[in-house]
Phi, psi and omega in degrees: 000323186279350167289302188328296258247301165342306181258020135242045142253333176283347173277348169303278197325327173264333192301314200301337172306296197323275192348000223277120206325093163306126163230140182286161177326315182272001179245027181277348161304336193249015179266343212306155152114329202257160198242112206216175166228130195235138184231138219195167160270131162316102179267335166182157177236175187209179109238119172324165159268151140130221211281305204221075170304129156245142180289144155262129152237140186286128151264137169113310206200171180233149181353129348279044188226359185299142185272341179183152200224102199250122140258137181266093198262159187333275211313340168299326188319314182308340188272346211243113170277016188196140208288100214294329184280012180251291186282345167276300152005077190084017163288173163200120190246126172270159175216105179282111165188196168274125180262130191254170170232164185228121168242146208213175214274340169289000199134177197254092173235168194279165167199162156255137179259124152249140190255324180209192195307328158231081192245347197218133182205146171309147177238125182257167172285149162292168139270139210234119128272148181237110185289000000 
């Protein structure tokens, strides 16, 4: 009974994990502070130069018109088993986290710091045969 009762409470626990409040792209502006999931395609990435690179992956639009901005800093890279500015790229990806804002001399726009792998997952298209 106590196996039984573990494993609906861990298939609870991940729908809710999923479920976790999808907002569309154009409303992440009114979410900063909040922890929602959002889906969308990675219209471009960038990585710095230097010592202690950080990935950009752009959503919605790619630089300066990007709508969210998932950053990735050096030290995380270790958690991302394949070069997140490579394998993400032209995807179409959900991202679970908190949206915090930045502001840069162009303005104030959101973004996500992702620390690890699952946090960012593919979003596939179904597959449709047509008769």
């Amino acid at each position: 009974m106590s196996k039984f009762c573990t494993t609906i409470f861990t298939i609870l626990l991940a729908q809710f994990i999923y479920a976790q409040n999808l907002i569309p792209i154009d409303s992440v502006s009114a979410y900063i502070g909040k922890t929602v999931k959002v889906c969308d395609k990675v219209a471009g990435t960038f990585v710095t130069k230097g010592e202690k690179p950080v990935t950009y992956l752009n959503l919605g639009a790619d630089y300066p018109n990007t709508k969210l901005t998932i950053v990735i800093f050096q030290k995380d890279l270790i958690n991302f088993p394949l070069k997140p500015s490579d394998h993400y790229k032209g995807q179409n990806v959900c991202v679970t986290g908190e949206i915090k804002q930045y502001k840069e001399k162009i303005g104030v726009y959101p973004i996500f710091t992702l620390s690890c792998i699952s946090q960012i997952f593919l979003k596939y298209t179904p597959f449709v045969i047509h008769v």
